[in-house]
N, C-alpha and C positions, 0 to 999 in steps of 0.2 A: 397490343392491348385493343380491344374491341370495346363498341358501347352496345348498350340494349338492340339495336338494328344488327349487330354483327358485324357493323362497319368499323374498321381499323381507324385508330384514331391519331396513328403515323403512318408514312409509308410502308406497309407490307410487303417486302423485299429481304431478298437474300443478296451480297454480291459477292464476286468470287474472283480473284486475278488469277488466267491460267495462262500459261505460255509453255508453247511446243517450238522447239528451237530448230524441228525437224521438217515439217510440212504444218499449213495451215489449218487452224482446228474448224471442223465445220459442224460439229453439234455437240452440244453441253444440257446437261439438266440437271435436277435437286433432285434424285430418289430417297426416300426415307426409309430406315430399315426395318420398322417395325408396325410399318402403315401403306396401302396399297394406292400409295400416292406417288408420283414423279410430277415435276413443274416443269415447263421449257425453261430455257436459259437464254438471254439474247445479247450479242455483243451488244455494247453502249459505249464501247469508244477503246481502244488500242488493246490492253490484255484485260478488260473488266467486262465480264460479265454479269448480268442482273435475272433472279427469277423476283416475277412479281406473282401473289398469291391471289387468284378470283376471292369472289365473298362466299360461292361455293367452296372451294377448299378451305377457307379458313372458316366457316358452319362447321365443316367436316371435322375440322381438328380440337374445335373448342366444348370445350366442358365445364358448363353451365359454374359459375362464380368458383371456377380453380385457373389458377395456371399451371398447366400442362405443358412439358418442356419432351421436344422430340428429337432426336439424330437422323439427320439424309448425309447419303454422300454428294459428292458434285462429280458427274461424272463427264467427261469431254472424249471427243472422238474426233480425232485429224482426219484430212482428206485421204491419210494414206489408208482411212478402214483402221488405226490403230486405235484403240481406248486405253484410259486411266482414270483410274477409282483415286479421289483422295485421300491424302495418307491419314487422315485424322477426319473423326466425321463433324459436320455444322451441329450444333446444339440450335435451335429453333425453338421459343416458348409464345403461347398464344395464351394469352390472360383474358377471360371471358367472365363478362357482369352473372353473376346471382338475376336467374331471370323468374325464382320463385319470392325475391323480394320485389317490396313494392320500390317504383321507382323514386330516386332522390330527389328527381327536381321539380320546382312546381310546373309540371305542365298544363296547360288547360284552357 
């Protein structure tokens, strides 16, 4: 969820457990399928990976006072040069404030 600034009002984050039982993975991202977006992905500790979303991409994906729900896959690639698409894709929704209403709070 975003406020009037576009700024996320929780953490903006995907995260994803992947494990290669074969060689160690060395690059992972969030591609979305129906938008010309991919995020990096960064290990953060043993099989967990995190993409976190700039405030440009998440500008890019929000539409004005709807939430918009998207599909990326997670895709990882071992040192051996091998890839894996997940089997099922992340649902991803960005809820963005009505920015042709006036604002709620009193600011001033």
């Amino acid at each position: 969820e975003l406020n009037r600034d576009f700024q996320p009002t929780k953490p903006a984050e995907v995260l994803a457990d992947i494990k290669d039982f074969q060689s160690p993975i060395s690059d992972v991202k969030l591609q979305f399928t129906n938008v010309p977006l991919e995020v990096p992905m960064e290990n953060i500790g043993g099989t967990t990976w995190r993409a976190q979303f700039s405030p440009r991409q998440l500008e890019m994906l929000a539409v004005s006072g709807r939430t918009t729900h998207y599909e990326a896959n997670v895709i990882a690639r071992n040192k051996e040069g091998k890839t894996s698409i997940s089997k099922s894709p992340v649902s991803v929704a960005i809820k963005a404030p009505d920015m042709s209403a006036p604002p709620t709070t009193g600011a001033g």
